[in-house]
C-alpha positions in Angstrom: 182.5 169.3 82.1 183.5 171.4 85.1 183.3 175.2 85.6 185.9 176.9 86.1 185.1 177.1 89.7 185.6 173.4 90.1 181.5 172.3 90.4 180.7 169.9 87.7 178.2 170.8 85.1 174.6 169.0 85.7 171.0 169.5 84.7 168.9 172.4 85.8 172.4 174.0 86.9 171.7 177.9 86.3 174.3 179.3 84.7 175.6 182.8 83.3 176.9 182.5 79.8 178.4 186.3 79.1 177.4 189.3 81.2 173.7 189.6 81.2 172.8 186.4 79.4 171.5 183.8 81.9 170.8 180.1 81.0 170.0 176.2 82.4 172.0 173.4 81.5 169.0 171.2 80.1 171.7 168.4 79.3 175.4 166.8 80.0 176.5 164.9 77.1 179.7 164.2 79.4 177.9 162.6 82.9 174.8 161.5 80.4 172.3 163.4 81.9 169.0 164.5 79.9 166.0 166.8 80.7 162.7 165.4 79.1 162.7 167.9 76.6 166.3 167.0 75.4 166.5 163.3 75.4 169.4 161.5 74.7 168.2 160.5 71.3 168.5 163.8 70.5 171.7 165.0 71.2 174.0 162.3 72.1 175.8 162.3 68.7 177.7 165.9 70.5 179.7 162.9 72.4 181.0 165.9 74.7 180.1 169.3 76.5 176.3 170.5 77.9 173.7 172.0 76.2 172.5 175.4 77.7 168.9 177.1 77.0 170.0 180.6 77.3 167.5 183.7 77.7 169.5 185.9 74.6 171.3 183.1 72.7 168.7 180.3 72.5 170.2 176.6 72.8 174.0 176.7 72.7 176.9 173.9 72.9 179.5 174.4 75.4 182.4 171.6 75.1 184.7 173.1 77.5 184.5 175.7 80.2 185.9 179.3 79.8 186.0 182.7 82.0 182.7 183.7 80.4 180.3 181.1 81.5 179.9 181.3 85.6 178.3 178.6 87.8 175.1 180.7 89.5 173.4 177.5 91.4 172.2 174.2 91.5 168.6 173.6 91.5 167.4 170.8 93.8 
């Protein structure tokens, strides 16, 4: 998945997901990337999108990018 701003989605990617609600992209189902605590195991069966541990909204499922969600930075 790519942002809207062209970068393509990875792990540990901070993100904004709505005005006020930031988050870190723990997986991509799309480039098959996993964090420890999400392993693929887990939640390969979304077969698209990232997975986002948000401060307000928990773990949410993002299949395609929209104007909401903004690219903040990639963490090294």
């Amino acid at each position: 998945m790519n942002y809207s701003s062209g970068e393509i989605a990875k792990i540990g990617d901070l993100v904004e997901l709505w005005e006020g609600n930031i988050g870190t992209v723990v997986c991509s189902i799309d480039t098959n990337e996993y964090s420890p605590d999400y392993p693929v195991k887990d939640w390969s069966y979304l077969s698209e999108g990232i997975l986002i541990m948000s401060e307000a909204g928990g773990l949410i499922h993002k299949t395609n990018s929209d104007d909401d969600l903004k690219f903040i930075k990639r963490m090294d």
